[in-house]
C-alpha positions in Angstrom: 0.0 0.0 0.0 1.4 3.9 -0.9 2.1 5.8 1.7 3.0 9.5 1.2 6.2 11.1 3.1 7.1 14.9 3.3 10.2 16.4 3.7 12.4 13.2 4.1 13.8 9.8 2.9 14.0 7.0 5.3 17.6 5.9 5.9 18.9 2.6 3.7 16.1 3.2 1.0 16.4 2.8 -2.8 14.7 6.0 -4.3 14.0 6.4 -7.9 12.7 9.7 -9.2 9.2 9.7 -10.5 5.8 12.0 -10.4 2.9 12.4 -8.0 -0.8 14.1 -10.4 -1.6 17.5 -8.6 -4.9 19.4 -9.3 -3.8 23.3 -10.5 -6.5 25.9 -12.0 -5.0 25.0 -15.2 -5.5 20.9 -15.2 -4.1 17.8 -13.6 0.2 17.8 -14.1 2.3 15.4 -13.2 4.7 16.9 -10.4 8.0 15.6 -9.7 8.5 13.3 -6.6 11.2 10.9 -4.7 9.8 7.1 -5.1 10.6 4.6 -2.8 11.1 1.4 -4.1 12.6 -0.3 -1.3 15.4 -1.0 1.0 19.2 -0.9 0.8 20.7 -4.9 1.1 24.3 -5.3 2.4 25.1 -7.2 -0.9 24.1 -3.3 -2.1 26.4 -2.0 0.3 29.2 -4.1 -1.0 28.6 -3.3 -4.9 29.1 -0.1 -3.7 32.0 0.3 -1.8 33.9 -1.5 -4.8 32.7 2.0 -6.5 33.4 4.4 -3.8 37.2 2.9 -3.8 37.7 2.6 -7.5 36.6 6.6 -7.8 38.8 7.3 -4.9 41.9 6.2 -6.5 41.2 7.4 -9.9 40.7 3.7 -11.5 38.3 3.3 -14.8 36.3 0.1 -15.1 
């Protein structure tokens, strides 16, 4: 089930940008919005840390 969230993203979660319909006097727009699709896993966590160090030391993949 959605459930709406101002202001901040939980800690750990995977966020992919999408958009939320808002009612203006001029129609219905889709308006930018942060979607939550989930939460981080520590295989994530390792994935990334491989990246963190190869950008640290300057290394292309």
């Amino acid at each position: 089930e959605p459930k709406e969230m101002k202001g901040h993203v939980p800690p750990r979660s995977v966020v992919i940008p999408g958009t939320v319909p808002k009612q203006f006097p001029a129609g219905e727009y889709g308006v930018p919005c942060a979607l939550v699709i989930g939460q981080r896993k520590e295989s994530t966590d390792r994935k990334t840390s491989l990246n963190d160090a190869l950008r640290e030391h300057n290394v292309a993949v």
